[in-house]
N, C-alpha and C positions, 0 to 999 in steps of 0.2 A: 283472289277468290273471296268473295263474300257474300254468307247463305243470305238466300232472298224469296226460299220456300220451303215448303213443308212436307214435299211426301218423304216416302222411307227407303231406305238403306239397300243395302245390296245381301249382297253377299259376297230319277234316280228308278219300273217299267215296265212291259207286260210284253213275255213273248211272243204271242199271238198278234195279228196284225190288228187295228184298227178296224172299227166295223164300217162300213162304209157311209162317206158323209152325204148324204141324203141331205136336203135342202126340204125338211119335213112341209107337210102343211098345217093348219091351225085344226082341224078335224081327222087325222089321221096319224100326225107324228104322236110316236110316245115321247110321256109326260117325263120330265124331266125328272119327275121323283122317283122315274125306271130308271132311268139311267147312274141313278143314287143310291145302293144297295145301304142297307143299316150298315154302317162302321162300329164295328167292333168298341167297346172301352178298354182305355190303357188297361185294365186290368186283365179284360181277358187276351190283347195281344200280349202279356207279358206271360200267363197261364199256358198259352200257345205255345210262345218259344220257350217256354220251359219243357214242356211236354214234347215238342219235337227233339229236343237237345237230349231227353233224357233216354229218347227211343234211339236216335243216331247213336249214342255212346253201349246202349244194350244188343243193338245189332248194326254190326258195320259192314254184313253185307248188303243191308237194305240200298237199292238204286238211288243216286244222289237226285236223279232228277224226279226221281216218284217221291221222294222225301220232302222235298220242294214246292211239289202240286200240294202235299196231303197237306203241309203249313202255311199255304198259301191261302187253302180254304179256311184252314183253323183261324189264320189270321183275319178275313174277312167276312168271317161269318157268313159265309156260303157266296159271297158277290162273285168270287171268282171262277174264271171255267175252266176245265181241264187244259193244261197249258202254262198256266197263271198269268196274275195281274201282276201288277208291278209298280227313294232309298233313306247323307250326316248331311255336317256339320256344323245339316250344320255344320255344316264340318268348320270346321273347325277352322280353316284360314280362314279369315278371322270372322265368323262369326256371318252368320243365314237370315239375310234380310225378312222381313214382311211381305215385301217384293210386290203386292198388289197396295196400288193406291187408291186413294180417299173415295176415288170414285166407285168402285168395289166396296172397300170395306162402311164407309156412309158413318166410318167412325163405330163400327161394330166391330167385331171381334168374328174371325172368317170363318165359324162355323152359321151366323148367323148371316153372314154374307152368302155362304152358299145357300141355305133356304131361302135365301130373299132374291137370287137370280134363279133359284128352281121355279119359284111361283111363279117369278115372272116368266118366263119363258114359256108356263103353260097357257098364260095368256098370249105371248107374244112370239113363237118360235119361230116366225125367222128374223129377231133380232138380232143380228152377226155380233155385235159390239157385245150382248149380253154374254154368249154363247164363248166368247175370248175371254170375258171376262172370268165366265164359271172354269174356264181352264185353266188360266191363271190362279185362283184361288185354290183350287185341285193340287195344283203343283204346290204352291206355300203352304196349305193344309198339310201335303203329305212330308216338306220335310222338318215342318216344328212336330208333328207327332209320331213319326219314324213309321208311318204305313205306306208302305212300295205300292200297294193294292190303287190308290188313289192315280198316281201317275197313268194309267191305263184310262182311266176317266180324264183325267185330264186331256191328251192323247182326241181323244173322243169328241168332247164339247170343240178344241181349237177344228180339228177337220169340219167337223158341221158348220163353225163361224167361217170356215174359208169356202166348202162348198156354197155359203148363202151371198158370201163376198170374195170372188177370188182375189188374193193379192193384201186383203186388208192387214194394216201395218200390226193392230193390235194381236190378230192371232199368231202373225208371224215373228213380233216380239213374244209372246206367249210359247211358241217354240221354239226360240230361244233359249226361255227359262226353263220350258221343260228337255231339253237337251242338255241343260248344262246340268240341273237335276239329276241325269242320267248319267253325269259323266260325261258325257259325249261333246267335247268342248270344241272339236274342229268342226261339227252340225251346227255348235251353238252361237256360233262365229260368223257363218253361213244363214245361218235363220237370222242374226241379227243383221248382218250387212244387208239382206233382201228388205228388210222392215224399216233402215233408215235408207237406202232410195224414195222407198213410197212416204214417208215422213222424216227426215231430218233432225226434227226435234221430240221423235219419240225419246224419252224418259227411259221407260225400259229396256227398249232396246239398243238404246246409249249405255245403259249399264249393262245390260248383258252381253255387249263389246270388250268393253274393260276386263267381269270378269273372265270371258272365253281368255284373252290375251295372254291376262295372269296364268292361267291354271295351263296355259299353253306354254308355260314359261319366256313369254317374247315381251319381257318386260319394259324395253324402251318400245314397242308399240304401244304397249298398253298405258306408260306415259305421256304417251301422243292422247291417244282416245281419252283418257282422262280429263285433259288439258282443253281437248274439242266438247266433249258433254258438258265441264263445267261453261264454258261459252255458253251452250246452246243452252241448257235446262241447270242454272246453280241451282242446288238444294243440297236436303242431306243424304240423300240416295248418292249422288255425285261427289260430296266432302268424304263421306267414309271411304270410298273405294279411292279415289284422291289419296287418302292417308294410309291405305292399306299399300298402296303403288310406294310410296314414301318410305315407308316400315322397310318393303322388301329391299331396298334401296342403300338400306342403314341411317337411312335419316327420320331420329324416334323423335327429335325436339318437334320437326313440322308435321309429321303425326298427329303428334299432340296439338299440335297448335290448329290444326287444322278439325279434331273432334272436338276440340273446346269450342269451337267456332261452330260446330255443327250443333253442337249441344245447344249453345247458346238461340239459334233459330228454330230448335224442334218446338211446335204449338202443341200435339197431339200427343198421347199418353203413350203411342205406341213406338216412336218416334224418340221422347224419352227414354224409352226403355230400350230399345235398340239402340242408341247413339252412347246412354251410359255404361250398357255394356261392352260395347266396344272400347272405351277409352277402359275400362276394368281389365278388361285382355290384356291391354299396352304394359299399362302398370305392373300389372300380375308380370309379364314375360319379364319385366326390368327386375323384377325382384322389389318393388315395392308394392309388399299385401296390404298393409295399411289405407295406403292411397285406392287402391283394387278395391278393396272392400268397401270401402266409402263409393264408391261409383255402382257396385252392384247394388248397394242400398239404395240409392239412388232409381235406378232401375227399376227395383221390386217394388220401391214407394209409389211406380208410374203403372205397374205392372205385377201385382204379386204374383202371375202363375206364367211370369216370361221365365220359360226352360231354361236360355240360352245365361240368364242370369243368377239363377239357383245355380248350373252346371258352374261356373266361374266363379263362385261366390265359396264352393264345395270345394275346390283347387285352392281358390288363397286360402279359406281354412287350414286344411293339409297344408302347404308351403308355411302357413305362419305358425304352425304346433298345434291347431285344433283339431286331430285328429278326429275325433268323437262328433264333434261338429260336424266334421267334411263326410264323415261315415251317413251320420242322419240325414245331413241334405243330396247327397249322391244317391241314396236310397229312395229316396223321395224323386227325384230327376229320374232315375230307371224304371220306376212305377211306372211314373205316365209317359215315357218315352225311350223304350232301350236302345239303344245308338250304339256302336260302337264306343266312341270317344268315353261315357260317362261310366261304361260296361267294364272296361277296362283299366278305369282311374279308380273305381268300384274297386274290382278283383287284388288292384296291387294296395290300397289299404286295407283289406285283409288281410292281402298276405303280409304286410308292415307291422298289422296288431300282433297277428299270428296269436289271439287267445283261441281257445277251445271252439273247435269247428270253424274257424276262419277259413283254414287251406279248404276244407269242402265248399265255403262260402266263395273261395278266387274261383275255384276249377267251375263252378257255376255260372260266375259269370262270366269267364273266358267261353265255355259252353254257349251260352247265349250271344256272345258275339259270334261263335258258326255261325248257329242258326239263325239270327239274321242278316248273314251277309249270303245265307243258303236262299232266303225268301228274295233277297235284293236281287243276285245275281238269276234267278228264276225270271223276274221281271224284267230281265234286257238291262240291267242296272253294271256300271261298270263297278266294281268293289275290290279291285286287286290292291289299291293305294289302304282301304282298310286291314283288306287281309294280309298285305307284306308286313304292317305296324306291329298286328295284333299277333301275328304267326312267329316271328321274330324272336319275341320274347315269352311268346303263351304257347306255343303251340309246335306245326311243324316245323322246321327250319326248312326242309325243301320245299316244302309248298309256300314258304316267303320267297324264296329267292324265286322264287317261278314268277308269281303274283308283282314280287318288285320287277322281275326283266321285264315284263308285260306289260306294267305301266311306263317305265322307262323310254320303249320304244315307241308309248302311244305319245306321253306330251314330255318334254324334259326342266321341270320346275326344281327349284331348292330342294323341294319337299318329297319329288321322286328320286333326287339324287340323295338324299340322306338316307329316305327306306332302302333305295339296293344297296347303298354302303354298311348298312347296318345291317341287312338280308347275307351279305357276303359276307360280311366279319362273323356271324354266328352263325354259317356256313362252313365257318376255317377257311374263308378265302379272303383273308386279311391283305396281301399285297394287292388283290385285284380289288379293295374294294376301298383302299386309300384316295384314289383318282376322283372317286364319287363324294367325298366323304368333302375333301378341298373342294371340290365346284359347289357341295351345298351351301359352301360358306365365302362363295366370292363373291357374292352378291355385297355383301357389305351385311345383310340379315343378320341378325344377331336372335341366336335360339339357344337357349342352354340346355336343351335336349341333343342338337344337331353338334355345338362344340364338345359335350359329355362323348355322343357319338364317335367325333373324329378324334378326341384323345383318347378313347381304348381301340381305336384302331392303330393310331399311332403308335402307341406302349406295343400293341401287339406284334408291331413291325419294327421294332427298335430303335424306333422313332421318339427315345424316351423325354431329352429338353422339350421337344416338339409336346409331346403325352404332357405334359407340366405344365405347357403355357393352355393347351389346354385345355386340361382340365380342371387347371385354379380358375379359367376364365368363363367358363359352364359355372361353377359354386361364387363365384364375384358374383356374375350377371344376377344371377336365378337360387339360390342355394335351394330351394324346397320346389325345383322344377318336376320334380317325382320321387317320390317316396324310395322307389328302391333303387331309379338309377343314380342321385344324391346319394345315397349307402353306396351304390357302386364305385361310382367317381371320387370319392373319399378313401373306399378304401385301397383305392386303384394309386391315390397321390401318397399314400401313404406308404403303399410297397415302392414307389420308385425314389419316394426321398431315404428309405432305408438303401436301397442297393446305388445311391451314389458314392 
C-alpha cells in the first residue's frame, strides 16, 4: 500500500417516510433553503436534552414515544413533524470520518458546503450530482454534531438525486453512508454493492463496503474489501479503514504502520485531523498517553474544533492523571456535541472526583444519554449497541440485556459480544455470558475494557487463574482504560491474590 491521494477517512433517522422524490423544475421546485430548516446551536440542543431528561425523570408515565416527538422538535427548532426526524461515534470504532470529499467540501468546512449546494441548487435543481452531494453532507454534518434531525434531510436530497438520475452511483453510495449512519449495516452493504456495479471505483462506496463488513462482524470479508479498494482508490479514506481491519485482527504494529503512512499523504487540514486522531486512539488503547497526546495535538493544530480529537485528547488526560483536564475538555465536547460515548466518560469522572454535587453531575449526564438515544431511536436510528453500554453500568440492567440481545442478533462483531457479556454478567447471568465474553476476545483485538470485562466474568464464575490473567492483562494493556472500571479491575485482582 502506498497513499497516493488525498480524500478523507472512513469511519443514524426519521420515522416518517421520505417525501416523495420529484424530479423538481427550475420555476416550481422548492428552494433548497426549504428544505434546510435553521438547525438549532449546540447550545440549545444540549438545553433540549436537558429539558426532556429532566421531564422523563419527573413523570415516568409520560408516553416514550410522545416524549420523543416533543424533543425531537425541541431539538430542531420546529424543522421536525409530528412523527420525528431523525444519530455516534462517531462512534467510536474507531473514530467518524468527514466522509464527504474535496469535491463537496471545496476545502470548506460542511456547514459551508451545505450553503454552497443550497444555492446552487436554486439555481440548478435538477443537478442529481449536487443533490447526492447535499446528502452526503447531511449525513456527516449530522454525525460530527450529534443531530439525528439531519439524517431525514439527508434521506430527502439522495431520493431527489436518484428520482433526477436513476441508478447514479453517487447517491447510492450516499445511501450507503446514510444507512450505515443509521445502523442499518446489512442496507449499507446492499446500497453499497448496487453503487460499485454502476462504478467500481467509487471511493465511497468502497469504503462504505468495508465499513458495512466490519460492523457486520464478517471480518475476513472485509479484509478482502479492504485489499480491493486499496487497488482501486489508494488514499487515506482507504489506509485508515485498512488499519482499523488490522487492529481488529490483533495486528497494532501494521496499524500503525499503516496510519503513519496515511498521515504522511494527508495535504488537507481535515485529513490531518482525522488521520491524527486516529493513530491517537491506537496509542491511547495501548496504554501509551504520551504518544495519544502528541497526535491529538497534532490534530487540533490541523483542526482546533475537530470533536473527535478534544473527545480523545479528554480520555488520555483521564488515563494519564489529569483528571481536571479531561473534566474541562469533556465538558467542552458535550456542549457542542452530546454523544453518548463523551456523555458517559463525562458522568464516570464525576463520579471518580466525587467532590460536592458530582453524583448530581453523573446522574445528568447518564440522563442525557436517554434522551438522546430517545431522539435517535425516534428517528428510525438503531441505538441498542449505545443503550446496552450505557444501561449496563448507568442505568437498567434489563433494558441492557434486552438492547444487547437485540443487537446481537442483528450483526455479531467483538463489540456486540462484549456488550451482551457484560449486559449478562450484571444481569447475574455470569455462566451465560462467559461464551460471549471469550468470542469478544478471539479475534486477537486487544481492548482493555473488553479483557476488564471477561476477567470479572471469569472471577464471577470461579474462573479465578483465568480472572488474574485477565485482569493483570486489561491494567498491562490500558491501566487508565476508565476511571472506575481501572478501580474495579484492581480491586477485583486484589481480592483474588488475597483468597489464593
Amino acid at each position: 500500500m502506498s497513499p497516493r491521494t488525498n480524500d478523507s477517512p472512513r469511519g443514524s433517522g426519521g420515522q416518517d417516510a421520505p417525501r416523495p422524490a420529484e424530479a423538481p423544475e427550475a420555476s416550481t421546485a422548492p428552494s433548497a433553503a426549504a428544505d434546510a430548516p435553521r438547525s438549532p446551536s449546540p447550545a440549545e440542543r444540549v438545553d433540549a436534552l436537558r429539558r426532556f431528561a429532566a421531564a422523563v425523570r419527573r413523570g415516568r408515565g409520560l408516553h416514550g414515544a410522545s416524549c420523543a416527538v416533543l424533543l425531537a422538535v425541541a431539538m430542531t427548532a420546529g424543522a421536525v413533524a409530528v412523527g420525528g426526524d431523525g444519530r455516534d461515534a462517531a462512534r467510536a470504532a474507531p473514530g467518524v470520518s468527514r466522509a464527504v470529499g474535496a469535491d463537496v467540501l471545496v476545502r470548506g468546512d460542511l456547514d459551508t458546503a451545505i450553503r454552497s449546494l443550497q444555492a446552487h441548487m436554486r439555481a440548478q435543481p435538477r443537478d442529481f450530482g449536487a443533490w447526492a452531494a447535499l446528502g452526503l453532507a447531511q449525513v456527516e454534518r449530522a454525525r460530527t454534531d450529534g443531530d439525528p434531525s439531519r439524517y431525514a434531510r439527508a434521506e430527502r436530497a439522495l431520493a431527489r438525486s436518484l428520482a433526477l438520475r436513476p441508478g447514479n452511483d453517487q447517491a447510492l453510495a450516499g445511501q450507503a453512508a446514510l444507512a450505515a449512519a443509521r445502523h442499518d449495516f446489512a442496507a449499507a452493504l446492499d446500497h453499497a454493492d448496487r453503487a460499485l456495479e454502476r462504478n467500481p471505483y467509487s471511493e465511497r462506496a468502497l469504503c462504505s463496503r468495508i465499513d458495512a463488513l466490519v460492523e457486520l462482524g464478517r471480518y475476513e470479508e472485509a479484509g478482502r474489501a479492504a485489499t480491493v479498494a486499496d487497488r482501486r482508490r489508494p488514499g487515506v479514506p482507504v489506509f485508515t479503514r485498512y488499519a482499523y481491519v488490522r487492529e481488529l485482527r490483533g495486528d497494532v504494529p501494521a496499524a500503525r504502520r499503516v496510519l503513519h503512512r496515511a498521515l504522511d499523504s494527508a495535504a488537507g487540514p481535515a485529513d490531518v485531523a482525522y488521520v491524527a486522531t486516529a493513530l491517537g486512539n491506537l496509542e491511547r488503547g495501548q496504554g501509551r498517553y504520551g504518544t495519544a497526546l502528541r497526535h491529538y495535538a497534532r490534530a487540533l493544530a490541523a483542526d482546533d474544533a475537530y470533536l473527535p480529537a478534544l473527545e480523545g485528547r479528554a480520555r488520555a488526560q483521564a488515563a494519564d492523571g489529569d483528571r481536571a483536564g479531561a473534566i474541562t475538555t469533556l465538558e467542552q465536547v458535550v456542549a457542542r456535541s452530546p454523544l453518548p460515548g463523551p456523555l458517559v466518560a463525562l458522568g464516570e469522572l464525576y463520579e471518580d472526583r466525587d467532590a460536592p454535587g458530582d453524583r448530581a453531575k453523573s446522574r445528568e449526564q447518564y440522563a442525557l444519554v436517554d434522551a438522546w438515544t430517545a431522539l435517535a431511536r425516534a428517528g428510525g436510528v438503531d441505538v441498542d449497541l449505545d443503550t446496552a453500554l450505557a444501561a449496563a453500568d448507568h442505568g437498567d440492567t434489563a433494558e441492557a440485556l434486552r438492547a444487547a440481545r437485540a443487537e446481537w442478533n442483528r450483526r455479531r462483531t467483538v463489540h456486540t459480544a462484549d456488550a451482551l457479556a457484560w449486559a449478562l454478567h450484571r444481569a447475574g447471568r455470569s455462566a451465560e455470558a462467559l461464551p460471549y465474553a471469550r468470542r469478544a476476545t478471539a479475534t486477537g483485538y486487544r481492548d482493555a475494557a473488553f479483557l476488564h470485562h471477561r476477567g470479572m466474568i471469569e472471577k464471577a464464575t470461579g474462573h479465578d487463574r483465568a480472572a488474574r490473567a485477565s485482569l493483570t492483562a486489561a491494567l498491562e494493556l490500558n491501566p487508565g482504560f476508565s476511571p472506575l472500571g481501572a478501580r474495579a479491575a484492581r480491586a477485583a485482582l486484589k481480592e483474588l491474590e488475597a483468597a489464593r
